[in-house]
N, C-alpha and C positions, 0 to 999 in steps of 0.2 A: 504493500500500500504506500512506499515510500514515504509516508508522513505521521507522526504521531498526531492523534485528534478526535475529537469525541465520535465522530463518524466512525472510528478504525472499530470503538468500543461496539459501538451500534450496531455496526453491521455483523462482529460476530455474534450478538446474542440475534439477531434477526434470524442468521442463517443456522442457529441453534436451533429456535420455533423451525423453522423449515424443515428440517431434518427430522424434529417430532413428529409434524403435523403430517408426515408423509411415511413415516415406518410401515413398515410391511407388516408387522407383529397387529397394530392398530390397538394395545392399549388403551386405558381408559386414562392411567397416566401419564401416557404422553403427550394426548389432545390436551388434559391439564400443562404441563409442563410448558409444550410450547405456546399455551397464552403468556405463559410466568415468564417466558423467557423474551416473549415478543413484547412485552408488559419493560420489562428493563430496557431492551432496546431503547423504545421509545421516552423514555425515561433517559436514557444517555443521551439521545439526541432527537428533539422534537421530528424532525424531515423522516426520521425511517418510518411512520405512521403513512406514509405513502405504498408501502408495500404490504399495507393493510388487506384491500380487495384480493392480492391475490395470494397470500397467506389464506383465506378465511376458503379462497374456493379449494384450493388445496385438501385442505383440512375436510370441507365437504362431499367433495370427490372419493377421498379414501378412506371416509369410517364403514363400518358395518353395516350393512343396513337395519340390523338389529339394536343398534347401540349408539345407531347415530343422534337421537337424542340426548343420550347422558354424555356421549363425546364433544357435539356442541356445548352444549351447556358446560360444563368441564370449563371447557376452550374458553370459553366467554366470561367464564364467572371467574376463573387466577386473572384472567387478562384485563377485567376491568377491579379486581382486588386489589394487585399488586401496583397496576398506575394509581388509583385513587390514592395510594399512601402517603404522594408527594402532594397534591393538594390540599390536603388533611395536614402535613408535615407545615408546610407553608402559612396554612390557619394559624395554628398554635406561635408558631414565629412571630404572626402579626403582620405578614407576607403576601398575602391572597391577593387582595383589593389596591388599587393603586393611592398612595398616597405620599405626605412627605418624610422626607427621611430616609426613606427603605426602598428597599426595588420589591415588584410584586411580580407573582406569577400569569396574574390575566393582563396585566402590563405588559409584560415582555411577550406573550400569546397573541396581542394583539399587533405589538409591532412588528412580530416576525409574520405573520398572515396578511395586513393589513396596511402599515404606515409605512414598512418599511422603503427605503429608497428601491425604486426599481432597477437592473442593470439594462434593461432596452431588448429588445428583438434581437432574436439570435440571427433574422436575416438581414439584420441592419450592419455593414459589413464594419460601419464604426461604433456599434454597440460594445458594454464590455464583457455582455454575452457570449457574442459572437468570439473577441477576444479569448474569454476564456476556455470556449472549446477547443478552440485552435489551439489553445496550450496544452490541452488534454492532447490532442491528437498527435501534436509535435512530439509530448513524451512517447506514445503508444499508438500509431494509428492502427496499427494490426490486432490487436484483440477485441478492441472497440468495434472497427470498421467490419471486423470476419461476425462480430455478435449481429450486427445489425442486419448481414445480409442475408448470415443463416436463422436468424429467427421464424420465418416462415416453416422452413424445413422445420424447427422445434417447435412449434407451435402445431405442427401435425402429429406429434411420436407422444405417446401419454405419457412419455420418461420424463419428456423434457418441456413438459407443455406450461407446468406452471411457472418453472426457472423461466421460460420465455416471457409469460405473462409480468413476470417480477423485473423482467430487463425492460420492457416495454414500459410498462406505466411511466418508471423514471425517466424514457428517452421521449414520452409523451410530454413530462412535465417541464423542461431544456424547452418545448416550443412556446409555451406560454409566454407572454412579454412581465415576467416577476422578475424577482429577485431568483437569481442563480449565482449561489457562493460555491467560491473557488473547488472547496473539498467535495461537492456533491458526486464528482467521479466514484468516489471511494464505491458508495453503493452498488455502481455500476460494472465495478471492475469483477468479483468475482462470482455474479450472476453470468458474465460474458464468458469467463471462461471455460463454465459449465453446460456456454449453447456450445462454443464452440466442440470442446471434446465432448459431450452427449448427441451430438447430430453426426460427428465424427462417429463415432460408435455406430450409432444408427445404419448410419451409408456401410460402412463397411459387413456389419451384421446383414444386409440385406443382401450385400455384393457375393458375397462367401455362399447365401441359403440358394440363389439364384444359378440357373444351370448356364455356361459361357456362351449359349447360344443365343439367349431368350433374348427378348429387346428389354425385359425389365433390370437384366444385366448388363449390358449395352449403355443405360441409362446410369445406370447405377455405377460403375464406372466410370462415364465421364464426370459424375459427381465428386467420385473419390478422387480424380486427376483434379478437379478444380480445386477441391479441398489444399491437395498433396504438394502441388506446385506451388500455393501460398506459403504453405508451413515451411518447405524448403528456405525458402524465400527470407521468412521472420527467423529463422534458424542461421542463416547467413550471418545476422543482423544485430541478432540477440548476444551474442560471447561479449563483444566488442561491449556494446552496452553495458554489462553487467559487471565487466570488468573496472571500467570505467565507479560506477555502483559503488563498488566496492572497495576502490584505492585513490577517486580524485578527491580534495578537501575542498569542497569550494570556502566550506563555512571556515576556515581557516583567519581571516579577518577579524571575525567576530568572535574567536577564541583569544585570540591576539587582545580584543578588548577590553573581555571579562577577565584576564591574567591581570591587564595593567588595572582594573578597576578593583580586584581583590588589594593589590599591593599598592595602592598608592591613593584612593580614596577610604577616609576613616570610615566607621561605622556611623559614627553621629550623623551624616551628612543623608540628606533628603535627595532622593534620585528618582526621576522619569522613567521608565524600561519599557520593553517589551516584552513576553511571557516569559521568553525563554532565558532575557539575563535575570528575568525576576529569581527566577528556577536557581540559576547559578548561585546568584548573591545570597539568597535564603540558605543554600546548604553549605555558602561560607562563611559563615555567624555574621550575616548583617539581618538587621529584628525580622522577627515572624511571628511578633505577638499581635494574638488577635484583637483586634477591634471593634468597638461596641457598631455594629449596624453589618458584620457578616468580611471582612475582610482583615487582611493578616500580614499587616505588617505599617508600622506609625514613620515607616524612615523609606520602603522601595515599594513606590505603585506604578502598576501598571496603565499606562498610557489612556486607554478605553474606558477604565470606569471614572477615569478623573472628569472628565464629560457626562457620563452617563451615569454613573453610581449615583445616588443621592446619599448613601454614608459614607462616601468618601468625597467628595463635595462639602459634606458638613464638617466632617476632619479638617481641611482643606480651607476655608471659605475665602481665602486669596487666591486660589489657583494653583499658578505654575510660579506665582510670583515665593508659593513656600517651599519651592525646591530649590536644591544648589545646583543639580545636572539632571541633561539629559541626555540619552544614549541615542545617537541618533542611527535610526535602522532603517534600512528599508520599508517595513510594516507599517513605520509611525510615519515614515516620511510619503507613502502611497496613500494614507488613510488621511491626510488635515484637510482635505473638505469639510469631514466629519467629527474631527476631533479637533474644535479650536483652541483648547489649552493647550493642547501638543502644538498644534500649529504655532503660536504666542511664545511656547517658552522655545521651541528650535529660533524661532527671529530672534 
C-alpha cells in the first residue's frame, strides 16, 4: 500500500468482513463476525462504508437458505452494535453535537459528506481530481488499468462477482465531481488485484476443461494470450520498480531535519509540524502531555488542527504568533489555502 494511513487500517478489517461474509462453511459466526469487522472498518475510516452494498449482497448471496434469517440478522445487528459505540463514546465526551471548544462527531460527518471543498471533475483535465488519478496511474497503471478492463469478465464468474462489484462502486465514486483524497486508491488496490488473478484463474480453468479444437477454446485462448502478454509486460517493469522501493531514500531531507531538530532545538520551544515530525519529536522527549479538549502535546502541534481544532485554538488563542518554528514541509506548504495559520507563520 506504500503508505501508512487510516485507509491501510480500513481496508484490512473491510477485507476481513469479506472473507466472513463469503466462507464456504456459512457459519452463523461468521455473518456475525464480519459485521464486527466491517463495523471497525468503518470506524477506522468513514469512506470504507462505500463498500457497504456490496459486502451486504455478498453476504446475501451465500447464507443458507435455511439460516439466512439468523445470518442476516447476525450480520446487521454486530455491524450496527459495534459502530454505535463511537457515537455513544463521543456522547459521554461531550462530542456528539457541534459546539464550542470541542470538535464533534456530526461536525466532522457533515463536513466530510457535505461542506467539504470539492477537488473538481475528474474530466476536467485541470481539476485536482483529474491530477490525482494520474498520480495513481503514474505509480501503477497496470493493476489498476488490467482491474478495470477485466471486471466485466469478473462480474460474470460467481468467484469473483462481488470482489468486482467492491472495485466498481469505488471506480463509480472517482466520477462524481466531490471531494476525492489522495489515499482513496488504497481501497482500490487490493480489490484489483483479486479481478485480476481471479479472472486469471477463471480463463485458464476454462482453457485447460475445453477440448483444443472447440471454438470455446479458441476463445478462451486468445483470452489467456491477452491476459499473458500484459503480465509479461508488468513483469519486465516491476524488478526495476521494487528495487528502487526498497533502496532509494527520497525522504532523506527530512531525516536530515528531524536529526538537527532533536539536537539543536530545546524542549521548551513551541513548534508547527507535520504528522510525521510530530511522531519523531514525541518519541524524542519533546511533551506528549495530554491536553484538556483531546490533544497531546502543550509544546509540538500539528499544523491542521491549529485551524481546525477548536481545543487547540483555545490553547493557542494567538495563533502561530505562540510558536517559535515551523517545519516547513511539503504537506503544510500544499495545504495554506486551507490552513491560514500555517500559511501566516511560514510568511
Amino acid at each position: 500500500h506504500r503508505t501508512v494511513l487510516l485507509d491501510n487500517v480500513a481496508i484490512a478489517w473491510a477485507l476481513a468482513a469479506f472473507v466472513l461474509a463469503l466462507t464456504p462453511r456459512r457459519r452463523l459466526w461468521a455473518f456475525a463476525g464480519s459485521g464486527a469487522c466491517f463495523a471497525v472498518s468503518v470506524l477506522s475510516k468513514e469512506t470504507a462504508l462505500i463498500l457497504l452494498p456490496a459486502l451486504l449482497l455478498a453476504a446475501a448471496r451465500n447464507v443458507d437458505k435455511g439460516t439466512r434469517r439468523y445470518c442476516l440478522t447476525l450480520f446487521v445487528s454486530f455491524l450496527a452494535l459495534v459502530a454505535l459505540a463511537y457515537p455513544i463514546y463521543a456522547t459521554l465526551k461531550g462530542e456528539l453535537l457541534p459546539g464550542s471548544g470541542h470538535v464533534s462527531l456530526v461536525g466532522a460527518i457533515v463536513e466530510q459528506l457535505v461542506t467539504r471543498e470539492a477537488t473538481g471533475s475528474l474530466f476536467d483535465p485541470d481539476s485536482t481530481s483529474r491530477a490525482t488519478v494520474m498520480a495513481w496511474l503514474e505509480l501503477d497503471p497496470w493493476l489498476l488499468g488490467s482491474a478495470l478492463v477485466l471486471s466485466p469478465i469478473a462480474l460474470a464468474h460467481r468467484s469473483t462477482r462481488m470482489v468486482a462489484l467492491a472495485y466498481l462502486v469505488q471506480v463509480v465514486m472517482i466520477l462524481r465531481p466531490g471531494y476525492l483524497p489522495n489515499m482513496y486508491v488504497i481501497g482500490l488496490l487490493p480489490f484489483a488485484a483479486l479481478i485480476v488473478t481471479g479472472t486469471g484463474n477463471a480463463l485458464w480453468r476454462r482453457l485447460r476443461a475445453s477440448t483444443a479444437s472447440s471454438p470455446a477454446a479458441i476463445g478462451c485462448a486468445a483470452a489467456a494470450l491477452v491476459i499473458a502478454v500484459p503480465t509479461l509486460m508488468v513483469l519486465t517493469r516491476w524488478p526495476h520498480r521494487a528495487e528502487t522501493a526498497m533502496t532509494a531514500r527520497p525522504d532523506e531531507p527530512a531525516r536530515e531535519a528531524r536529526r538537527w531538530l532533536v539536537n539543536n532545538v530545546g524542549h521548551e520551544k513551541r513548534l508547527i509540524v507535520d504528522d510525521e515530525f510530530w511522531i519523531h519529536l514525541v518519541e524524542h522527549g519533546f511533551d506528549a502531555e495530554p491536553v484538556r479538549g483531546g490533544f497531546f502535546s502543550r509544546k509540538v502541534v500539528s499544523y491542521w488542527p491549529l485551524d481546525y481544532d477548536p481545543a487547540v485554538k483555545w490553547h493557542f488563542p494567538n495563533g502561530w504568533r505562540d510558536f517559535d518554528y515551523i517545519v516547513s514541509t511539503e504537506p503544510i506548504r500544499a495545504t495554506t489555502e486551507r490552513t491560514p495559520e500555517a500559511a501566516l507563520a511560514l510568511n
